[in-house]
N, C-alpha and C positions, 0 to 999 in steps of 0.2 A: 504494500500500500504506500504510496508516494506521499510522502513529510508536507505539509504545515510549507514548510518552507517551497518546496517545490510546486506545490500548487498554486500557492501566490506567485512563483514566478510565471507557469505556464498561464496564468488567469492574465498576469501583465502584458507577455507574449503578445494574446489573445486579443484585450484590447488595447494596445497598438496595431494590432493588423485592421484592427477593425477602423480603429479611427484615420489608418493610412487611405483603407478603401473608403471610407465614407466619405474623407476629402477630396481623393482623385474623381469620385463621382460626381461630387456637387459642381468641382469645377467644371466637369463637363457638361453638364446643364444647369441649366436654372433650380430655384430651390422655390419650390411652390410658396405663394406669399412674400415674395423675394423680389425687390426691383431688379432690372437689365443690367443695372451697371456689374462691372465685372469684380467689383471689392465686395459686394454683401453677398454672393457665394459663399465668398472664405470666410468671410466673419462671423454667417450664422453656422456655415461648416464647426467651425472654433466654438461658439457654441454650444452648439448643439453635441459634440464629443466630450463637453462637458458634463453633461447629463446623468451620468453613468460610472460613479463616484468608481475605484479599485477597489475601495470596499464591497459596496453591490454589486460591481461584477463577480467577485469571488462568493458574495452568497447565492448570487443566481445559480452559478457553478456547483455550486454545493446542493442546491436544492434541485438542480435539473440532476444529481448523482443519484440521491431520495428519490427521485424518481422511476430513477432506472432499477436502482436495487425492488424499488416498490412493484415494477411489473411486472409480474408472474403471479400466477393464480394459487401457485402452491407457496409462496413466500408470504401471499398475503392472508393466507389459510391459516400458516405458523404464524404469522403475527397475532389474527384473532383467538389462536387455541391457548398462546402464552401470554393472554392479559393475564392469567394467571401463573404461577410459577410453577413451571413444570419440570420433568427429570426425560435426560435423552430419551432413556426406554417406554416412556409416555407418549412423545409424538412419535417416534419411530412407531409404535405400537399402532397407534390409536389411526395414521396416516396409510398405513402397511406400506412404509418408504423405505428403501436401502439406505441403510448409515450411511452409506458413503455420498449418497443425492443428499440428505437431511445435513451431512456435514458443508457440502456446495456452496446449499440455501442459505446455511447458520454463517457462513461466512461473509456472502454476499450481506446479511442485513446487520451483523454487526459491523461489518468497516464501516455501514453509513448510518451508524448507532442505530438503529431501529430495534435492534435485539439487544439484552443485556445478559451475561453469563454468569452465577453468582455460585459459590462454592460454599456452603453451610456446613461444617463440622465433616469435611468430607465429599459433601452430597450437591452432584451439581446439577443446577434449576435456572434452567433459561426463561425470561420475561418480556414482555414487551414495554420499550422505553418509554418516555414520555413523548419524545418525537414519531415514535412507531404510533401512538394511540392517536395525536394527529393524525398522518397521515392517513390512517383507519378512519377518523371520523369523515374527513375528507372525501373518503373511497365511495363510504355510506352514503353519505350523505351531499353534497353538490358535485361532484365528481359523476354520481350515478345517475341524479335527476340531466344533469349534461349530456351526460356518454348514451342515456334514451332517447333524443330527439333525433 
């Protein structure tokens, strides 16, 4: 899983390519709501590449990753079965999934914290985080009234 650090660089990468093409674009046309002269291009280019702090780009980033871990039908299954805390041999059991697909899945939703791993006196019980029950309420709930239309 790529550091904290690395991701903020590829996020920076990211938008600077962005704001190279958004400039090279406006120069070459007009910028709707934009007079003809050839200086307020650039200036509402300038900007408008404003908009879109490094900070919010690295959360969009983050939240477009949540999303990815989020879609699959069996990931979202374990999310809902471990609002409570459960032990491996439970969802393997209860799923009838191979350890080794449920170890995939557990991976996939912990790198983007959605899943949490807790070790009691031994006894390990996997949950769903706080940001997992978001995304769940999410799924439920406007996500699903959307994805019907």
């Amino acid at each position: 899983m790529p550091s904290l650090e690395e991701n903020t660089q590829e996020s920076e990468k990211q938008e600077e390519i962005f704001h190279t093409d958004y400039r090279a674009a406006v120069e070459r046309q007009n910028v709707p709501g934009s007079d003809n002269e050839a200086s307020k291009p650039r200036d509402r280019a300038e900007q408008d590449t404003k908009l879109i702090s490094r900070t919010e780009a690295v959360a969009l980033t983050r939240v477009g990753r949540i999303l990815v871990a989020a879609a699959n039908p069996t990931r979202i299954r374990i999310l809902a079965y471990c609002s409570q805390p459960r032990k491996f041999s439970e969802i393997v059991k209860f799923y009838r999934m191979n350890p080794a697909s449920f170890r995939f899945h557990e991976h996939m939703l912990r790198s983007e914290g959605l899943l949490e791993k807790n070790s009691d006196s031994g006894l390990i019980r996997y949950h769903t985080t706080s940001t997992g029950r978001v995304v769940l309420d999410l799924i439920r709930g406007p996500f699903r009234e959307a994805l019907a239309k």
